[in-house]
N, C-alpha and C positions, 0 to 999 in steps of 0.2 A: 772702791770699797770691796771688802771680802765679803764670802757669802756669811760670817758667822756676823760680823756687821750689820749686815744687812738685814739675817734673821734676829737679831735682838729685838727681845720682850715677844717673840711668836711663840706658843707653844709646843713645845716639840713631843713627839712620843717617846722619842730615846735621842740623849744627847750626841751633838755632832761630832764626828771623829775628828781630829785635830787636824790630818792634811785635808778634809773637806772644807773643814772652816775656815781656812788660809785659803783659799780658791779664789781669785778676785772675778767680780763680777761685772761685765759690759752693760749689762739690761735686766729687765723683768719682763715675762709673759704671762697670758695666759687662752692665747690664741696661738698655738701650732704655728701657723700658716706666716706670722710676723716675727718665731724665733730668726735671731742671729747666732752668728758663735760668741760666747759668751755668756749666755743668757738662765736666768732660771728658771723653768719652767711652772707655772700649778696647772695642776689637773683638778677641775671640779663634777664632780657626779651632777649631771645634770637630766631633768625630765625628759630632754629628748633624747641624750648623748651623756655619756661617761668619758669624762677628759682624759681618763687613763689610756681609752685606745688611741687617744693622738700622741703618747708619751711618747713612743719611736718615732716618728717622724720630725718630734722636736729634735731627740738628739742628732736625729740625721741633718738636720740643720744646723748641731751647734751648740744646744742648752748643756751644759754640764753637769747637770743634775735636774732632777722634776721633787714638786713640793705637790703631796696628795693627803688626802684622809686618810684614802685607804692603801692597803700593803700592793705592794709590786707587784705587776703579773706575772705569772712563771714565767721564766726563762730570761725577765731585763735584767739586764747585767747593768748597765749606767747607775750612777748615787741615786736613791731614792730615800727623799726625806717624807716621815710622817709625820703631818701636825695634827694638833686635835679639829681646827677649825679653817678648814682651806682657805677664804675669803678673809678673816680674820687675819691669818697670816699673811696675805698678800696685802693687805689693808697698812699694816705693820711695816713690811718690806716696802712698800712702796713708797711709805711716809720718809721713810728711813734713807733707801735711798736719793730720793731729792730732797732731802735734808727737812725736809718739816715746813711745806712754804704757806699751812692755815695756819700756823704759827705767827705770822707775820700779814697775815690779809686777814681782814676783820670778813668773817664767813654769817649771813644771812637764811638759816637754812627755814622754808615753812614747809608744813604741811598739813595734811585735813583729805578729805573725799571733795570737796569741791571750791574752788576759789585760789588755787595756790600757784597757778599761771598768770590770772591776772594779777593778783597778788604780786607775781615778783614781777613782773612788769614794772609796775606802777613803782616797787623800792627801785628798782635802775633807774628807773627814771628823775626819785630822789635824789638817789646816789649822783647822778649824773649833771642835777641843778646845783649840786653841791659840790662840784666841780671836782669831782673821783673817776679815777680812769677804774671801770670797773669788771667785772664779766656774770654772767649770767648762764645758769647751766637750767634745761627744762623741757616739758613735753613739747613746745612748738620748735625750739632752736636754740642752739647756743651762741650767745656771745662773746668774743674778747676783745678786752678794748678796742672796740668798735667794729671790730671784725662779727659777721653771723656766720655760723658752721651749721651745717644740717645736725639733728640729732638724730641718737640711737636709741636711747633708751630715756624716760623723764629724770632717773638717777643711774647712770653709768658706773661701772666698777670704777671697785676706789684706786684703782691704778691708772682707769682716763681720770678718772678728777684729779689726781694728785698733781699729774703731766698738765691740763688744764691751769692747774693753780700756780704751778712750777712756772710753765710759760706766763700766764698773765702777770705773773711780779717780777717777770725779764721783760715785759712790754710795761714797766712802774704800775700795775694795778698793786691798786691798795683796797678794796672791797669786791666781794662776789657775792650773789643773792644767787640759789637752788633751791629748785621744788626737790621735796626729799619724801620719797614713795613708801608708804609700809614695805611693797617687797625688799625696799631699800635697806631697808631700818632693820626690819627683818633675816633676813641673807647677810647684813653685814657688808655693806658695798660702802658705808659712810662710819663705819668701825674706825675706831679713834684719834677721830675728826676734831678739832675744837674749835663751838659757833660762840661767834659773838652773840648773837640773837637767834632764837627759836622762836617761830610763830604757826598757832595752831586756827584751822582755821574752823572747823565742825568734823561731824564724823557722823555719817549716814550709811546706809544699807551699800556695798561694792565690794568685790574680791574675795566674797565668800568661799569662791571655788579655790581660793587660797589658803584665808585664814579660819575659814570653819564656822567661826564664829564670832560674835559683835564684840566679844572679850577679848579674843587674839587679835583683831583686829585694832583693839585699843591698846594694845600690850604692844605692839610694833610702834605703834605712834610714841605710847610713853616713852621708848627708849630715846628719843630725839632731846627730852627733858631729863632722863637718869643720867645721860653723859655715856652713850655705846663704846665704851671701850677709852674713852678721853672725857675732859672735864665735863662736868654742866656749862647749862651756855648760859653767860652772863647776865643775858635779858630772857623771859619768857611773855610772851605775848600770847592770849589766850583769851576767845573771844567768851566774854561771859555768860551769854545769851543762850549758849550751847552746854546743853546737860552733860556729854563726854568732856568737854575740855574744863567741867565745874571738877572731874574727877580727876586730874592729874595732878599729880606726885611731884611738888619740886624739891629740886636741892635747896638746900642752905644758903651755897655762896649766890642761887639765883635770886635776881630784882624780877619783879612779876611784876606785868602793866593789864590789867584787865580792859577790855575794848568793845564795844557794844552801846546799843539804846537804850540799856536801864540805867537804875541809879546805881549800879554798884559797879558799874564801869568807869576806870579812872580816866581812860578815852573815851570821848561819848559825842556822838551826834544829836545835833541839835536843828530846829527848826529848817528839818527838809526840805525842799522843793525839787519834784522827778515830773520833768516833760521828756518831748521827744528833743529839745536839747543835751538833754545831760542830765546832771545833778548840781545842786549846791546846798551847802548846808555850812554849820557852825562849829566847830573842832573845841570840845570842851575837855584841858584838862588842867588839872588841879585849878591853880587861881587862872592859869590863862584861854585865851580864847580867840582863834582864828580863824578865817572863813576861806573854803576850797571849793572849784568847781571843776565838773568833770564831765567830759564829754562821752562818760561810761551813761550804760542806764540802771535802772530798776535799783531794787532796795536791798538788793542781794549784793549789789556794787557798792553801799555806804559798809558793809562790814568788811569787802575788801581796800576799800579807799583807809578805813580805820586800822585796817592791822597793818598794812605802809604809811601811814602817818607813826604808828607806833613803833615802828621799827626805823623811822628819821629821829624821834624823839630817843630812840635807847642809844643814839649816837651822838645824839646833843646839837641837830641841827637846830637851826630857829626856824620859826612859823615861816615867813617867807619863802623859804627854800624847799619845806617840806609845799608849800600848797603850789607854788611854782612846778615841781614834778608831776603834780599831782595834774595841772592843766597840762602839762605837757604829753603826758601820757593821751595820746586822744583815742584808740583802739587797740582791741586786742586781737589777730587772727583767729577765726573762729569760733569767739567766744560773741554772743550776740552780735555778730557782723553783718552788718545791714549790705542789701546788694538791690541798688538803685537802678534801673535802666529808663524810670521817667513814665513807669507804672501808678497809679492813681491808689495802690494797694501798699502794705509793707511786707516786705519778702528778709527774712532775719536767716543764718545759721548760727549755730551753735553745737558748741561738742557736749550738750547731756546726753549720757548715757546710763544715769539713773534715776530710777521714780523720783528720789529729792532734786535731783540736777534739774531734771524735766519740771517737776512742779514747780519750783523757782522758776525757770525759765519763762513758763507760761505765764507765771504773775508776773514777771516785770513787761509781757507784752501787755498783759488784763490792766496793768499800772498804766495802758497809752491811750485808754478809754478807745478801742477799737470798735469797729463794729459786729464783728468774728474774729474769733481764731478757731486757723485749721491750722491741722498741726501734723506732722509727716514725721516717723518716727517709727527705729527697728532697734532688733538688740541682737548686739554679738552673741557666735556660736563658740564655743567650747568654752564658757564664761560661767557665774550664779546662773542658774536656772530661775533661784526660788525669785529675782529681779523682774522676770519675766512679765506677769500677772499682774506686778504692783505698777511698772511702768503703763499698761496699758489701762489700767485703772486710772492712771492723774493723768491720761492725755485724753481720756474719755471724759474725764468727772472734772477735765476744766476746760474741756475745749467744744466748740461748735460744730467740729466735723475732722473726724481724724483721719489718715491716710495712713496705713501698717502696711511696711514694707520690708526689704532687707538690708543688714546693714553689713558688716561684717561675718559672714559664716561660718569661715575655716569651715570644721570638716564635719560641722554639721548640717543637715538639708535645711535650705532658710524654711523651706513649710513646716517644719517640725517648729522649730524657734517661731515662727509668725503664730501655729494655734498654743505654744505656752502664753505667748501676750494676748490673743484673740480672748481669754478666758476672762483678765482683766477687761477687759473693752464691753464686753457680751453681760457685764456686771452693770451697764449704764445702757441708756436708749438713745446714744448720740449717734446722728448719721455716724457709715463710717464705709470702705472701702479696705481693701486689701486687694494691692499690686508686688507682688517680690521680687520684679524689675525695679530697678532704685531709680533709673533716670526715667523711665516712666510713668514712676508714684511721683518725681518731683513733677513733672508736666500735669499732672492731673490735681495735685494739689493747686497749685497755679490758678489750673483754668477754674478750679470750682470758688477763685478770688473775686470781691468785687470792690467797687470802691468803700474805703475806709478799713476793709479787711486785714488782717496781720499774719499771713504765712510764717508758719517757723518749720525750719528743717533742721529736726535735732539727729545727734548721733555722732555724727563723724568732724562735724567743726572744721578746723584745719587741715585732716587728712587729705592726702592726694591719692591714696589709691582704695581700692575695696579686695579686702583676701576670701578668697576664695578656699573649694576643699583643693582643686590639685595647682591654684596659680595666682599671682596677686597683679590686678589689673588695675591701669591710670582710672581715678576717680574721682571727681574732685565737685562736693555738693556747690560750691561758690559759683564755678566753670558752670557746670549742670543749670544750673539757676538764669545766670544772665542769658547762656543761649537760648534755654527755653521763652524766656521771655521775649526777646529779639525775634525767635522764632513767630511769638503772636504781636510781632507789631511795633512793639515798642523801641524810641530811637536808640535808644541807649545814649541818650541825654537826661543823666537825673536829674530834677524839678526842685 
C-alpha cells in the first residue's frame, strides 16, 4: 500500500505532496528501536519522552517519513507529516493497513474502575464453551487462540491491537474480549475500533492524577458508547446498580441490556447463595431463567458473572453455554486468589488498589463469616494522592487489625505515601502496624493470624515485581505468601 493509502481518513495539517503519497509503504511504527526500511514512523509527545527526538534514528533505519503533532525540528530534512492527532492517526493507519480485521472479529470491549479482568475472563471463557477460537487482550495477559503472551499495557496501542487482531483471524479467531482503560479511551489507542459489545462495569474514585476529575474520568469511559472514532457498539451492557453507568449517553443504533439486582435490571440475579465454595444463583432474563455456578466469590463477583452472562446473551448464545463458561472459569490470577499451604487461617491476594476495590474486597472476605480480618495494604507512588486517606480509612473501618506497608513507590519515598494513608487509618481505633518492608509486613500480617482468620493482601494482585525510585525488583505477593507460611511450619499440603 502507498503511504496516502494508508493515511486515508487521518487528519492532515497540510495535504500530502503527490510524490509522497505514491511512497509504498513496508510497515508502521511508533517505537524507533523496531523501524525497518520502509516504514512510517509517529512520534508522540510523551510525559517522559518527545518522540520527535527519536525521529533520526528512525530514518537511520529506514522510515521514510515520520507522522508527528508537532513541526520538524530544525535542521530534519526527511518527509515530515503533521496530523492534528498522532495516535488517532496511527489508529487510522493501522486499521487501514491490515485492512480492517474488527471488521470481521466480533470485538468485546469492557470497562469500569473495577471488575473488567475478571470480567473478560469469564466472556472467554464463554466464548470458548461456545466453541470460538478467540483472544483476549488485558491487565494480567494476553491471549491468542490459545496461545498466552505476556502483557504490556491493560490496552496497548492501536497498532499492537490491530497486529493482535490481524494475526488472531490468520489463526480463524472469530471473537476477542479487551479490557479497554480510560487512558485508552482517552489517548485514543482504541480510536476507530468497532465492538460488537460494550460493557461498563462501575466507576469509583482512580486516576485522578490523570483525569482531574470524576467528570473526565466518566467522559473517557463514555467515549467506549459514542463510538471514538468508529460505530457505536451494537450491545451496551451497563450495570444498573451504578449511579455513573445510570449516566451514559447511548447511540441510537445501540441495544442496551441493563444487568444488576434490582428490578430495573433486565439481567438480574436471583436467590444467591456465596460460601467459601463459590457462588450460585439464578440468571433472570426477560421470560427466561437459568442457573450458574461459580467457583469466584463474594457479591462483587455476581455483577461480574452478570455482565458476561450479558455479553453471551448479546451474541445469542443459549443458557447452557453461557453458564457452562461460567463453571468453567474457576480463578482469576490475582484477583481474590486464595494461597493454601494447609494453614488453619485464609490467606487471599488481590489487586485493589482503591478504597472501593479494597472495600469490596474486605466484604466478600466479611461474606465468609471469619473470625478477623487483617488486612495488609499500601498505595502506589506517583499516583491520586487524594486515594490515600480514603484507602486507609476502609481497611481500618472494616477490618480487625491492619498492616500498612509499601507497595509500589516509583519515585516517591514509601514513608511519605504510608503517613498520606496513616491519616485515614488514625480516623478509627483499629489495631494497626506499619512495616514499609512489603515481605515483612506480609510475615507479620501472617503471624498476627489465628484459626478461622482471613488475611488479605491487597495491592499488587498479579504483579511479579515492586518499582522502585531508581530499579524495579522481582516481587511477587503469592511467592511472598506461601514461603512465609512454609517458613512457620506449614506442609504445604492445602487441607
Amino acid at each position: 500500500m502507498t503511504l496516502g493509502e494508508i493515511l486515508a481518513g487521518a487528519r492532515l495539517r497540510s495535504p500530502l505532496a503527490p510524490e509522497l503519497s505514491q511512497i509504498p509503504l513496508q510497515g508502521l511504527e511508533y517505537d524507533s528501536r523496531r523501524v525497518s526500511p520502509g516504514y512510517l514512523f509517529f512520534a508522540f509527545p510523551g510525559s517522559r519522552a518527545d518522540g520527535r527526538q527519536f525521529a533520526a534514528d528512525a530514518v537511520a533505519r529506514g522510515a521514510v517519513a515520520v507522522a508527528a503533532e508537532s513541526p520538524a525540528p530544525q535542521g530534519f530534512s526527511a518527509p515530515w507529516i503533521e496530523v492534528e492527532h498522532g495516535r488517532q492517526a496511527l489508529a487510522l493507519a493501522a486499521a487501514n493497513f491490515y485492512h480492517h480485521p474488527d471488521q470481521r472479529i466480533a470485538l468485546t470491549g469492557i470497562t469500569g474502575t473495577n471488575g473488567k479482568t475478571t470480567t473478560a475472563f469469564l466472556v472467554e471463557s464463554i466464548l470458548n464453551a461456545a466453541g470460538k477460537v478467540s483472544g483476549l487482550v488485558g491487565t494480567i495477559e494476553y491471549h491468542l487462540a490459545g496461545r498466552v503472551l505476556p502483557a504490556v499495557n491493560t490496552t496497548p496501542e492501536s497498532l499492537d491491537l490491530v497486529r493482535f487482531f490481524a494475526e488472531l483471524e490468520s489463526a480463524d479467531g472469530s471473537h476477542a474480549v479487551m479490557e479497554v482503560s480510560s487512558h485508552a479511551l482517552a489517548l485514543g489507542r482504541v480510536y476507530g475500533l468497532g465492538f460488537h459489545t460494550a460493557a461498563f462495569t462501575n466507576l469509583t474514585r482512580d486516576h485522578l492524577d490523570f483525569h482531574h476529575t470524576m467528570e473526565d474520568y466518566f467522559a473517557a469511559k463514555q467515549l467506549l458508547f459514542s463510538g471514538a472514532g468508529g460505530p457505536p457498539p451494537r450491545w451496551a451492557l451497563l450495570n444498573r446498580d451504578d449511579e455513573w453507568c445510570r449516566k451514559v449517553q447511548l447511540c441510537p443504533e445501540s441495544e442496551l441490556l441493563w444487568y444488576g439486582l434490582g428490578q430495573g435490571a433486565s439481567v438480574r440475579a436471583r436467590h444467591i447463595v456465596s460460601n467459601l465454595q463459590g457462588l450460585r444463583f439464578e440468571v433472570q432474563y426477560r421470560k427466561a431463567r437459568f442457573n450458574v455456578e461459580s467457583a469466584l466469590l463474594g457479591r462483587i463477583n455476581v455483577y461480574n458473572i452478570l455482565a458476561a452472562c450479558s455479553a453471551g446473551l448479546s451474541y445469542g448464545f443459549p443458557p447452557e453455554v453461557i453458564a457452562a463458561g461460567i463453571a468453567h472459569c474457576r480463578a482469576v490470577p490475582g484477583r481474590f486468589e486464595r494461597i493454601d499451604e494447609g494453614q488453619p487461617f485464609g490467606v487471599v491476594v488481590d489487586y485493589a488498589h482503591t478504597d472501593d476495590a479494597l472495600k469490596n474486597t474486605i466484604a466478600v472476605a466479611r461474606g465468609l463469616a471469619p473470625k478477623r480480618i487483617i488486612t495488609l495494604f499500601g498505595c502506589g507512588g506517583d499516583r491520586d494522592r487524594t486515594k490515600r486517606p480514603l484507602m486507609g480509612k476502609v481497611a481500618a473501618g472494616n477490618s480487625d487489625f491492619v498492616v500498612l506497608t509499601s507497595d509500589n513507590p516509583r519515585s516517591e519515598d514509601p514513608l511519605d505515601i504510608m503517613n498520606d494513608a496513616l491519616v485515614g487509618i488514625r480516623r478509627t481505633d483499629v489495631a494497626h502496624v506499619v512495616e514499609p518492608d512489603r515481605a515483612t509486613a506480609i510475615a507479620r500480617a501472617i503471624k498476627e493470624a489465628r484459626p478461622g482468620d482471613i488475611v488479605i493482601i491487597a495491592g499488587k494482585g498479579h504483579e511479579t515485581y515492586q518499582v522502585l525510585r531508581d530499579k524495579t525488583i522481582p516481587f511477587d505477593d503469592r511467592a511472598v505468601a506461601r514461603q512465609v507460611l512454609r517458613g512457620f511450619g506449614y506442609s504445604g499440603e492445602p487441607k
